[in-house]
C-alpha positions as CSV (number, residue, x, y, z in Angstrom):
1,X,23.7,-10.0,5.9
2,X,23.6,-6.7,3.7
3,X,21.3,-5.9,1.4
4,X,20.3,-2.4,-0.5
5,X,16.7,-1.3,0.7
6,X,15.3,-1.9,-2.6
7,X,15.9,-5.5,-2.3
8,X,14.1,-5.5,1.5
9,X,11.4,-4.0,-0.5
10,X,11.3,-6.7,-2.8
11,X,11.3,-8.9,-0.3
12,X,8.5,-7.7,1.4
13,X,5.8,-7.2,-1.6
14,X,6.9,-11.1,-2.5
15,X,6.1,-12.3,1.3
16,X,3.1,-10.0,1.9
17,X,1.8,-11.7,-1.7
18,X,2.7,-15.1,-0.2
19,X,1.0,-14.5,3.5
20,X,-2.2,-13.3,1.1
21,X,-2.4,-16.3,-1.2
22,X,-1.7,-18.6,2.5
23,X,-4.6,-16.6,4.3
24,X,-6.9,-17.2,1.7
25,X,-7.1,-21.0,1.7
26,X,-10.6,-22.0,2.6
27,X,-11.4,-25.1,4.2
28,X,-12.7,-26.8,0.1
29,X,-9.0,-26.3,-0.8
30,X,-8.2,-28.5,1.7
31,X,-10.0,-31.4,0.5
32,X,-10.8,-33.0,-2.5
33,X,-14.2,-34.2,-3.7
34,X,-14.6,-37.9,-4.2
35,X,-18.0,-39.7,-4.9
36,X,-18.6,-43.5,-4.8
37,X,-22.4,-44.3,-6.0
38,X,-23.6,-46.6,-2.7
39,X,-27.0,-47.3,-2.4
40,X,-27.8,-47.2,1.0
41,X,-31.2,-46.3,1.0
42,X,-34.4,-45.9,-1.7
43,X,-33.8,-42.5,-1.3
44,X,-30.0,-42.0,-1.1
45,X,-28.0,-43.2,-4.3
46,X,-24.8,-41.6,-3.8
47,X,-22.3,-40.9,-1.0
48,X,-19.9,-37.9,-1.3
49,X,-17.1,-38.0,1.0
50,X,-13.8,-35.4,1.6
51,X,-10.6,-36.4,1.8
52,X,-7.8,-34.4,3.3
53,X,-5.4,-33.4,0.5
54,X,-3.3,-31.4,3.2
55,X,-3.3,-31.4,7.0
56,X,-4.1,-27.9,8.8
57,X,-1.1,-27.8,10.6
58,X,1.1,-27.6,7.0
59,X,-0.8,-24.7,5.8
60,X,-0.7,-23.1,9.0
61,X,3.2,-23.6,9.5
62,X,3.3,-22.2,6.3
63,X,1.3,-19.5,6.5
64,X,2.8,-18.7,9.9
65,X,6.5,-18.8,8.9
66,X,5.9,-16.6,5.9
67,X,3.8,-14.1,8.7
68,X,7.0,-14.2,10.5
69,X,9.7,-13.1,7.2
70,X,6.9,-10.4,6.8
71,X,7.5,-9.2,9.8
72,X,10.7,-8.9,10.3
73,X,11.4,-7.6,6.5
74,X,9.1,-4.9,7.9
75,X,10.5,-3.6,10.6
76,X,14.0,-3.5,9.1
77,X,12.4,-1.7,6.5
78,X,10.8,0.9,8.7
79,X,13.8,1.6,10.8
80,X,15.7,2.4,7.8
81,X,12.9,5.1,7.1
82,X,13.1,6.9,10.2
83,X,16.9,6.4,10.5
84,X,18.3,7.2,6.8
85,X,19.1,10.5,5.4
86,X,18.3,12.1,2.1
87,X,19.6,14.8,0.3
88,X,16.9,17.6,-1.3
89,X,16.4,20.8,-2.3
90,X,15.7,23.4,0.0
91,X,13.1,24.3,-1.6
92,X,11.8,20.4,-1.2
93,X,10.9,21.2,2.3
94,X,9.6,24.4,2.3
95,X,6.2,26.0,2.8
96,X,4.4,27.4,0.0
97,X,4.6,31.2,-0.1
98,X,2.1,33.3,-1.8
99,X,3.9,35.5,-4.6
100,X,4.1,39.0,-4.1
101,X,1.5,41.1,-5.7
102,X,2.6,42.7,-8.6
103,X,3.9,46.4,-8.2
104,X,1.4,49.4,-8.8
105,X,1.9,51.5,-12.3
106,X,1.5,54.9,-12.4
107,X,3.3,58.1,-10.8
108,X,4.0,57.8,-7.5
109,X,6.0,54.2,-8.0
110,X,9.3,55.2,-8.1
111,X,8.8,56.8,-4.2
112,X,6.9,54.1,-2.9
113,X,3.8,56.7,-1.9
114,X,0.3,54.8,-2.4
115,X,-0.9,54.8,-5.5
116,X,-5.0,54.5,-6.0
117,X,-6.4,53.4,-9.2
118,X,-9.4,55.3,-10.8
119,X,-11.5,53.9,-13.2
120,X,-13.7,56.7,-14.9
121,X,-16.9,55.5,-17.5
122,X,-17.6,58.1,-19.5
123,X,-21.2,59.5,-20.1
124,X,-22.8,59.9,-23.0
C-alpha cells in the first residue's frame, strides 16, 4: 500500500505513543488490590491479596506487536529520507560568505591605488 510520508509520520508518533504508554506498565497495574478482614492471628487482622487483572503475556504481545509497527513505520520512513529529492534554492545550500568590505572614499578610488586614512586631532 501507498501512503504520502506525512501519513507514515503520523503513524509513527501514534505507535511510538502507544509502545510508551505499553512500556510503562508496572507490575501494580497488573493487579488489583482486594482486602478480606481474616483474623488469623492476635496480631494480624487483615489479609491483602493481588489478583491478576491481566496476564503478562497480553501486555507483552501487545507491547511487542506495537514495537514491531514502530519499527517498520521507521525504517520506511528513513529510506524515504535518504532516497527523496527536494527542490531549494541555491542559495539553501550554500556556505555563508562574509560580505565584502565596503569600498574606500577619498581620491585615489576611481584607479584602484591604496588609499590610507588619516585621522588628525587638532591641538590647542
Amino acid at each position: 500500500m501507498k501512503i504520502a510520508l506525512a501519513d507514515a509520520l503520523l503513524r509513527r508518533k501514534e505507535l511510538a505513543g502507544k509502545v510508551d504508554v505499553l512500556s510503562q506498565i508496572q507490575q501494580k497495574g497488573l493487579f488489583e488490590i482486594r482486602g478480606q478482614r481474616v483474623k488469623i492471628t492476635d496480631n494480624v487482622d487483615e489479609v491483602t491479596a493481588q489478583v491478576p487483572l491481566l496476564t503478562a503475556g497480553q501486555v507483552t504481545h501487545e507491547y511487542d506487536w506495537h514495537a514491531r509497527q514502530l519499527r517498520l513505520i521507521d525504517a520506511v520512513i528513513q529510506r524515504a529520507n535518504w532516497t527523496t529529492e527536494v527542490e531549494v534554492d541555491d542559495g539553501v545550500m550554500g556556505e555563508y560568505k562574509k560580505p565584502e568590505p565596503w569600498p574606500p572614499r577619498g581620491p585615489g578610488v576611481e584607479t584602484g591605488e591604496t588609499v590610507k586614512a588619516v585621522h588628525t586631532v587638532p591641538t590647542r
